[in-house]
C-alpha positions in Angstrom: -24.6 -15.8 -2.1 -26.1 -12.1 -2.4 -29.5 -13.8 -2.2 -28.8 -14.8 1.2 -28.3 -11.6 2.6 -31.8 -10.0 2.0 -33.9 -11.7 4.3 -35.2 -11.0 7.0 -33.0 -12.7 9.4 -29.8 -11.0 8.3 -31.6 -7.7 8.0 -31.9 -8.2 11.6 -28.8 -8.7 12.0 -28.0 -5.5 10.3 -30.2 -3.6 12.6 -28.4 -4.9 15.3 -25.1 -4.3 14.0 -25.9 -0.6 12.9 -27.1 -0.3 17.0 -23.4 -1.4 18.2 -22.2 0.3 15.3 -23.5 3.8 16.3 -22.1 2.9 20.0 -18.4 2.2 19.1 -18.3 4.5 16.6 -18.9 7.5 19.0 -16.6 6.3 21.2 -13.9 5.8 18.6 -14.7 9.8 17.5 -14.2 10.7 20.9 -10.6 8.7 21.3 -10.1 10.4 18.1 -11.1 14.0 19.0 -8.8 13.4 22.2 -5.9 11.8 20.4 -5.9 14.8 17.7 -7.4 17.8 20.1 -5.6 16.8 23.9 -2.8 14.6 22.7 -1.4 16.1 19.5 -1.3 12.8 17.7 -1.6 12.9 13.7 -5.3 12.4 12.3 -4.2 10.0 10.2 -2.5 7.7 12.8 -5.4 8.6 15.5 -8.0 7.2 13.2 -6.3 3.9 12.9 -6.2 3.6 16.6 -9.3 4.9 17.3 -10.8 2.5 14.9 -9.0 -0.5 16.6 -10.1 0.5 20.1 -13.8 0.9 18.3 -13.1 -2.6 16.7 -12.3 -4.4 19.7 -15.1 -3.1 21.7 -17.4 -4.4 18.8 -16.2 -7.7 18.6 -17.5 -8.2 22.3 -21.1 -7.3 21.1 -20.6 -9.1 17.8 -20.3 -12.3 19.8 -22.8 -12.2 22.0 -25.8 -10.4 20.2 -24.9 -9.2 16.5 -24.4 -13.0 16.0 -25.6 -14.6 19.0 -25.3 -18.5 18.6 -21.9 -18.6 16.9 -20.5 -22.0 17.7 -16.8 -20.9 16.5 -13.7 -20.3 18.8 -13.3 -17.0 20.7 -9.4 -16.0 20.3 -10.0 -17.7 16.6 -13.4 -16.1 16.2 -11.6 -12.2 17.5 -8.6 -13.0 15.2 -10.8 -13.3 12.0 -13.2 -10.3 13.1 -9.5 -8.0 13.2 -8.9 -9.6 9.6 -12.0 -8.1 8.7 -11.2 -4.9 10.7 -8.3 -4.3 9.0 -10.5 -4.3 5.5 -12.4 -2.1 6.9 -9.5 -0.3 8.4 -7.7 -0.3 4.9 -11.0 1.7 3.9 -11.3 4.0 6.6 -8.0 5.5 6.2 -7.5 5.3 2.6 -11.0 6.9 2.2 -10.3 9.2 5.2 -6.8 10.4 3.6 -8.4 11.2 0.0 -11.1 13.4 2.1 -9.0 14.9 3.9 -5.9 15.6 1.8 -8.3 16.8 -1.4 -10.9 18.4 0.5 -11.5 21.1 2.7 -14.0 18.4 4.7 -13.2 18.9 8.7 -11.8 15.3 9.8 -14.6 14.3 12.3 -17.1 14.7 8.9 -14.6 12.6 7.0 -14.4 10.1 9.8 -18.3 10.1 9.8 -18.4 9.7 5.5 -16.1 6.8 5.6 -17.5 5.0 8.1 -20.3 3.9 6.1 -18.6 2.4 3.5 -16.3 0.6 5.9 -19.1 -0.7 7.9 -21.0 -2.5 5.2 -18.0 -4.1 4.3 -17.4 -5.3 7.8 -20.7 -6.7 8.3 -20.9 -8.6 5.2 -17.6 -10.2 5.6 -18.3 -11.3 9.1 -21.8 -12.3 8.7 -20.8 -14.6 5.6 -16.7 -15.7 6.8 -16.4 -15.2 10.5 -19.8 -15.6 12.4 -21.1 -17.9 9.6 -24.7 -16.5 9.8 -25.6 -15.8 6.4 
């Protein structure tokens, strides 16, 4: 199954996804700034939510160009993709706690670190489970 994700095709896909990725991931790091900065909520909690919001904005884009010709349902489709977030969600936070509890890294760094990990993970599970692309 590894084979099938280094071709061409998928590393398409990839590009793609890092594209919307960039996207959503500034505008979850500016729901985050505001939830920590304006509204007073705890970093820990605000990037869960910010992630979600992030997530469900990326879905949309998923859908219709990441993995454009995806024959499966759309509520089925969204409720496997926020199986996959909440991997990736699992990461983010975990990795995003460690950082920030045993580090002196500022949060919106952390956020940025993390994300990468979490983000690979997402793609490969959606390309290969959700999507069905690779």
């Amino acid at each position: 199954m590894l084979k099938r994700f280094f071709t061409r095709r998928v590393g398409g896909m990839l590009v793609r996804n890092t594209v919307v990725s960039t996207g959503v991931f500034l505008i979850g790091l500016v729901v985050l700034w505001a939830m920590v900065e304006k509204a007073g909520v705890d970093p820990v909690l605000a990037t869960g939510l910010s992630f979600i919001v992030a997530n469900s904005i990326h879905y949309v884009f998923g859908r219709t160009w990441i993995f454009a010709g995806t024959n499966g349902g759309v509520s089925s489709g969204y409720a496997l993709f926020f199986v996959n977030a909440l991997v990736g969600l699992a990461i983010t936070v975990s990795l995003f706690w460690l950082l920030t509890a045993y580090t002196p890294i500022n949060y919106l760094v952390a956020r940025v670190l993390v994300s990468v990990f979490a983000g690979l993970a997402m793609f490969a599970l959606n390309a290969a489970f959700n999507f069905r692309q690779v």
